[in-house]
C-alpha positions as CSV (number, residue, x, y, z in Angstrom):
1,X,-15.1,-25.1,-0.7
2,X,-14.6,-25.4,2.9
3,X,-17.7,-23.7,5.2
4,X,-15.6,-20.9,7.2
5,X,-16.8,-18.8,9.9
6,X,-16.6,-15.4,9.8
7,X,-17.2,-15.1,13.4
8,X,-14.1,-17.0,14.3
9,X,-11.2,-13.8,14.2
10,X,-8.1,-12.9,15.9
11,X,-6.9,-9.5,16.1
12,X,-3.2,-8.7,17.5
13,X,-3.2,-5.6,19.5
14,X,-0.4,-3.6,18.6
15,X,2.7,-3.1,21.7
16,X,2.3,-0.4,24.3
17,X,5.3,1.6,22.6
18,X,3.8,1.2,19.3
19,X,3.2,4.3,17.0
20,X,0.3,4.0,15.4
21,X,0.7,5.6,11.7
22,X,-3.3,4.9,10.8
23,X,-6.4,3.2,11.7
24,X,-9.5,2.2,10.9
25,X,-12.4,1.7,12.6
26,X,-15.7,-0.4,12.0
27,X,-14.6,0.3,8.3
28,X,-17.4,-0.9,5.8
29,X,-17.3,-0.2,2.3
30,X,-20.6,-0.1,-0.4
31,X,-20.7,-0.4,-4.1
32,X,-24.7,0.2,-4.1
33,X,-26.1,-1.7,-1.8
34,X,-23.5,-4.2,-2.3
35,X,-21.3,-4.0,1.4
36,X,-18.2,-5.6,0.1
37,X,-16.2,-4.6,3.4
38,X,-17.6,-5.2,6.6
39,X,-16.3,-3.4,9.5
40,X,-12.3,-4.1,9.6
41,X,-10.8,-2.3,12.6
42,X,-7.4,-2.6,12.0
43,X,-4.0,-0.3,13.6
44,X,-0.9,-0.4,11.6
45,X,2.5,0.3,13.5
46,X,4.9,3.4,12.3
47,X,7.9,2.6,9.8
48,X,6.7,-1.1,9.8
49,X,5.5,-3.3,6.8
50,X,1.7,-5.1,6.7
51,X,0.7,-7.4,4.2
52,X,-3.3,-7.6,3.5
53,X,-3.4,-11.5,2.1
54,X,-6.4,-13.7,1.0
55,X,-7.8,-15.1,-1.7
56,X,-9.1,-13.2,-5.2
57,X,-12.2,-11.0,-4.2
58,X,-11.6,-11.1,-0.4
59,X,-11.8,-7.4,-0.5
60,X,-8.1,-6.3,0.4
61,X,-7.6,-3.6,-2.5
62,X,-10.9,-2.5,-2.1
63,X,-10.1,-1.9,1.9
64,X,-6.3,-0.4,0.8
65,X,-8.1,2.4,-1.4
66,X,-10.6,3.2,0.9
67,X,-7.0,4.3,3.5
68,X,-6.2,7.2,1.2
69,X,-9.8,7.7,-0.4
70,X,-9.5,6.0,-3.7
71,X,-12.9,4.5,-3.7
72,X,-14.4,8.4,-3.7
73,X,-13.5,7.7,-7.2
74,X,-15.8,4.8,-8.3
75,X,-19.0,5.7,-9.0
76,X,-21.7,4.5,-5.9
77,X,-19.2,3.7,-3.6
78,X,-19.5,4.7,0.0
79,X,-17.9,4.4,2.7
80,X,-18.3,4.1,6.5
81,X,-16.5,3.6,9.8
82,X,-13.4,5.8,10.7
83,X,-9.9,6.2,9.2
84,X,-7.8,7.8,11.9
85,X,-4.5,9.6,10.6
86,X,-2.8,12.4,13.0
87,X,-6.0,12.5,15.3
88,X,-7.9,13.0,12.6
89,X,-10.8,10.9,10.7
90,X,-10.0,11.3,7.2
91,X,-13.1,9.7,6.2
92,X,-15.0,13.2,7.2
93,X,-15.9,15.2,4.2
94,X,-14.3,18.1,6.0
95,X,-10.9,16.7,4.5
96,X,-8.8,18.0,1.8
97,X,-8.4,14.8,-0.2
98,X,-5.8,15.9,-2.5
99,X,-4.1,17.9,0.9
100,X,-4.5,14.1,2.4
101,X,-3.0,12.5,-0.4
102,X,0.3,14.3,-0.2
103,X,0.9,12.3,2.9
104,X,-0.3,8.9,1.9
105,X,0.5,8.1,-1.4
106,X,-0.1,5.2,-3.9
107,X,1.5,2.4,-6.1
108,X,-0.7,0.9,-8.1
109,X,-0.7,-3.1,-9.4
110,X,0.2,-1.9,-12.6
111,X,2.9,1.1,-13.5
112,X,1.2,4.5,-14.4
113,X,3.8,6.7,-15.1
114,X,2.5,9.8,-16.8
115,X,3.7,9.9,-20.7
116,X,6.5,12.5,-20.0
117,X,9.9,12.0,-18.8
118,X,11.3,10.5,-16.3
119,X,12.6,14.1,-14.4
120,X,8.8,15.0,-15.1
121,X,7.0,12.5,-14.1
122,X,8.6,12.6,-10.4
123,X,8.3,16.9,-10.5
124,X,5.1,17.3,-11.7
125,X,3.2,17.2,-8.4
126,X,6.0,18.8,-6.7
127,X,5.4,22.1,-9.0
128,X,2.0,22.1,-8.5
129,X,2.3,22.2,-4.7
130,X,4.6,24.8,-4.7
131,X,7.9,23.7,-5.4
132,X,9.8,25.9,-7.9
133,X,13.5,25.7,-7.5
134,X,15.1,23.9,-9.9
135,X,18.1,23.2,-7.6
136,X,15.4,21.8,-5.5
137,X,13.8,19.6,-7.3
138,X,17.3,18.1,-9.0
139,X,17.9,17.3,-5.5
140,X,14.7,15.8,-5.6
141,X,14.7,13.9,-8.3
142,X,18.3,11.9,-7.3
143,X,17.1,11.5,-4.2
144,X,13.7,10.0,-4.8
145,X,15.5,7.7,-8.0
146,X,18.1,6.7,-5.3
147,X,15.9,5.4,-2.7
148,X,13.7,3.5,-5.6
149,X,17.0,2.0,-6.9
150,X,16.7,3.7,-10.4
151,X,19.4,6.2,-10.6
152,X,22.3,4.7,-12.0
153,X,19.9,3.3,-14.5
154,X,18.1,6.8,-15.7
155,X,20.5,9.6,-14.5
156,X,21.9,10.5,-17.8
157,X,18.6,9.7,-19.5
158,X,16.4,11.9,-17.2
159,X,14.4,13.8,-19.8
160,X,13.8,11.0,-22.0
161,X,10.1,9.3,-21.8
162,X,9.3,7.4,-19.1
163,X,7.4,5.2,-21.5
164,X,10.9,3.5,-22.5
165,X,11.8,2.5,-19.1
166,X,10.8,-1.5,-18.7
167,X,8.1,-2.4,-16.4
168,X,10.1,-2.9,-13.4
169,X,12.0,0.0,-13.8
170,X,8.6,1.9,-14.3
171,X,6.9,0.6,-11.4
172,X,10.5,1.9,-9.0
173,X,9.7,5.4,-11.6
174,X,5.7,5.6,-9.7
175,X,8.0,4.5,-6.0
176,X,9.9,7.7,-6.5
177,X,7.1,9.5,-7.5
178,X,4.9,9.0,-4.7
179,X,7.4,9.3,-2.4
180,X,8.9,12.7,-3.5
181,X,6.1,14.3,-1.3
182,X,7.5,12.8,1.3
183,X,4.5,11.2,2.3
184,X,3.8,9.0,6.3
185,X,2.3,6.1,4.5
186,X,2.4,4.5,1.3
187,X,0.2,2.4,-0.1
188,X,1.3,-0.7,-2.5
189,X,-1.5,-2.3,-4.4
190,X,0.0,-5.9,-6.0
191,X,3.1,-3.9,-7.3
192,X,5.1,-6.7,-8.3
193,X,2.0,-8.6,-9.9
194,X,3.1,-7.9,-13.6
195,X,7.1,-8.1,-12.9
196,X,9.5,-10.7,-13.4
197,X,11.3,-12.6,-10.2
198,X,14.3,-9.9,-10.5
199,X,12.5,-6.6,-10.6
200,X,10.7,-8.2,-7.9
201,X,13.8,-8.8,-5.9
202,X,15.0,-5.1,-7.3
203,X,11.1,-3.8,-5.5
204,X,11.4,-5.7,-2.2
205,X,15.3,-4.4,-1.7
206,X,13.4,-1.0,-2.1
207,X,10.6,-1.8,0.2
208,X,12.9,-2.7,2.7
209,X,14.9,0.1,2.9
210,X,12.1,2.7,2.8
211,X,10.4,1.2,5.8
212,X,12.8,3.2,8.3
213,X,11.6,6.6,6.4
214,X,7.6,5.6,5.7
215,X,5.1,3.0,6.8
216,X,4.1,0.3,3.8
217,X,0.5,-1.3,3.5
218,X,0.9,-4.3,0.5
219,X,-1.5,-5.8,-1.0
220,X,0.0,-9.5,-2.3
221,X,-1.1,-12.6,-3.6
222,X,2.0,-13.8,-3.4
223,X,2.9,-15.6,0.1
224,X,6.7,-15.6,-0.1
225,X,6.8,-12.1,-0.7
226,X,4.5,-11.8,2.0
227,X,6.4,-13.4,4.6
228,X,9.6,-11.5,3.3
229,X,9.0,-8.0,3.8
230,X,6.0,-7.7,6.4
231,X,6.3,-7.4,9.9
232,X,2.7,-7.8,10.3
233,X,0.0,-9.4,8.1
234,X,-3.8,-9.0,7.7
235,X,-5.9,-12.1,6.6
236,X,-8.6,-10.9,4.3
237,X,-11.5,-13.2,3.9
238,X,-15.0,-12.6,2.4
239,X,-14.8,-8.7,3.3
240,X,-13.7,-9.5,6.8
241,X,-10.1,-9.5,8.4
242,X,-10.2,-12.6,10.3
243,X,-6.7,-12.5,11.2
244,X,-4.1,-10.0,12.2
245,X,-0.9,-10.6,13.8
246,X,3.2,-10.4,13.7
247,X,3.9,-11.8,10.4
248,X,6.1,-14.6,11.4
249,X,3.4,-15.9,13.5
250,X,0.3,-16.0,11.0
251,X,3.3,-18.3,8.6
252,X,3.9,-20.3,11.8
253,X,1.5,-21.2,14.0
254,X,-2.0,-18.6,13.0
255,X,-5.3,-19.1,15.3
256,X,-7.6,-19.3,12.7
257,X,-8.6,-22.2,11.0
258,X,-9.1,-20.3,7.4
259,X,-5.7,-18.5,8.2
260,X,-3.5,-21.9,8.2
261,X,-5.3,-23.4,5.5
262,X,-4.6,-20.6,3.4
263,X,-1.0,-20.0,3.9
264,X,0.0,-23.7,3.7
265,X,-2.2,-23.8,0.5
266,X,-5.0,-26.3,1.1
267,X,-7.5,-23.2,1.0
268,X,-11.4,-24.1,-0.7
């Protein structure tokens, strides 16, 4: 295993006329006294795509969760540094979590849809926020299946469980989900990791067009995806981001040493 050093980084700062849709700032993350993120300052642009790569253990799903607050979940966790979304530090316990979540939701690696069906599993949140109509949320529902390229598949099969939908078509299920709050951000953890190469194809398509309407943070092992549908990419490395820059530029020509060696696949 090649000897890296973490004190070797480059950071892109963002255009002039960029919108920043979140931040974080000297973001460190603790599993006990365990600190298995150490203080990632990262900006990600408005309606643009970032990929967070590096190798297995590198700490780039443990940093995406701590963006909507995930890791308030696991027991010991804590977390430091500021998460900056709409002026505000979303890492203060003076937040509505669940209020927070409406606005930057969650795919997960593996699909989760609830064991209802398919209408249900988008509306369920809806309801509980306040949504009643139900000429509202059929709008809702086609939309949201639409955008997740699902509804010619489900639409006369919308009250049947979710369960029976195949993995690919499950994983575009918790898309339109998550995005029928009509959240800023969402937040992709490995979502293609478990499907084949065309509900891959089938997710990026979606990825793609939802980036004019929401701005995507992916997790991915996978580098061709990566260089696909990001417009910017994050180099994750022992807790650290050592690298962050336009995306075609970390594939092309990246500053750090650990960077190119990683992307052209003689990493270790």
């Amino acid at each position: 295993m090649a000897n890296y050093s973490l004190d070797d980084r480059f950071i892109r700062e963002l255009p002039g006329d960029a919108e920043v849709a979140v931040s974080t700032d000297d973001l460190r993350v603790f599993y006990g006294e365990h600190e298995a993120i150490h203080g990632v300052s990262l900006p990600f642009e408005r309606y643009k795509i970032t990929a967070l790569i590096g190798p297995s253990g590198s700490g780039k799903s443990t940093y995406l969760r701590s963006i909507n607050r995930m890791n308030d979940n696991i027991y010991g966790s804590r977390v430091t540094g500021n998460i900056m979304y709409r002026g505000l530090d979303i890492n203060s316990n003076a937040v509505d979590v669940y209020e927070m979540r409406k606005h930057i939701g969650m795919v997960f690696q593996r699909p989760n849809p609830f064991a209802k069906s398919i209408y249900d599993n988008i509306t369920f949140a809806l309801k509980r926020f306040g949504t009643k109509s139900k000429a509202e949320l059929d709008e809702i529902v086609e939309t949201t299946l639409k955008q997740a390229a699902l509804w010619d598949q489900v639409k006369d099969q919308l009250h049947k469980s979710a369960l029976a939908l195949s993995g690919g078509q499950q994983q575009r299920l918790c898309i339109a989900r998550a995005i029928a709050m009509k959240p800023d951000i969402l937040l992709m953890d490995e979502p293609a990791s478990a499907l084949d190469p065309i509900s891959t194809a089938t997710l990026e398509d979606t990825m793609m067009a939802l980036k004019d309407q929401l701005t995507i943070i992916i997790v991915t092992h996978n580098m061709q995806q990566a260089a696909r549908v990001s417009d910017y990419t994050a180099f994750f490395y022992n807790g650290q981001c050592l690298e962050f820059d336009e995306t075609r530029k970390i594939f092309t020509r990246p500053k750090i040493q650990a960077t190119d060696d990683y992307v052209s696949g003689n990493f270790g």
